[in-house]
N, C-alpha and C positions, 0 to 999 in steps of 0.2 A: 118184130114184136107184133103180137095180134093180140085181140082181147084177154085171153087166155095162158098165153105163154111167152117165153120170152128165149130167141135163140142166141146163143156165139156162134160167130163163124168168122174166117180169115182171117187167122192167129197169124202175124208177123212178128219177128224179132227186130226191132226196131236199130242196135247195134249189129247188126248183119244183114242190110239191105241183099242179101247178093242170096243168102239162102229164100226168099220169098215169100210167098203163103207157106207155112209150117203147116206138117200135116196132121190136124189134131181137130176133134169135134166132126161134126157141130155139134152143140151139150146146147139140151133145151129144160127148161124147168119151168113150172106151174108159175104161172104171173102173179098169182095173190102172194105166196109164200116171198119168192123172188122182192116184191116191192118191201114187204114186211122186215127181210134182212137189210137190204140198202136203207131202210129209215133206221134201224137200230144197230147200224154199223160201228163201232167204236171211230174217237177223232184220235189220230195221235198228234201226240206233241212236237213231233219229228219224225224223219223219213228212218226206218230203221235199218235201212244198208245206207245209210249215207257213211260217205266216208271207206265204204270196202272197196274192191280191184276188183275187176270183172273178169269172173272166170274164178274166183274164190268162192268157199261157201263161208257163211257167216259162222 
């Protein structure tokens, strides 16, 4: 993160320790815009895959 921006990097699947850093990004976006969605992110009421099988799509 610097004044300006804000980057991802070192996507791991957290259920697949063995695949590693995934190779995806790094994805950087403007830090004004960036902070202005995290403050008006919806709360949900519940996790909304809770309850699926992994490796299903919803």
């Amino acid at each position: 993160m610097t004044a300006d921006s804000v980057t991802w990097t070192g996507f791991r699947q957290p259920h697949r320790p063995r695949w590693g850093t995934l190779p995806l990004g790094p994805f950087t976006f403007a830090r004004a815009p960036y902070e202005r969605a995290l403050a008006s992110a919806p709360t949900l009421d519940r996790d909304p895959l809770e309850g699926e099988q992994p490796g299903t799509c919803p």
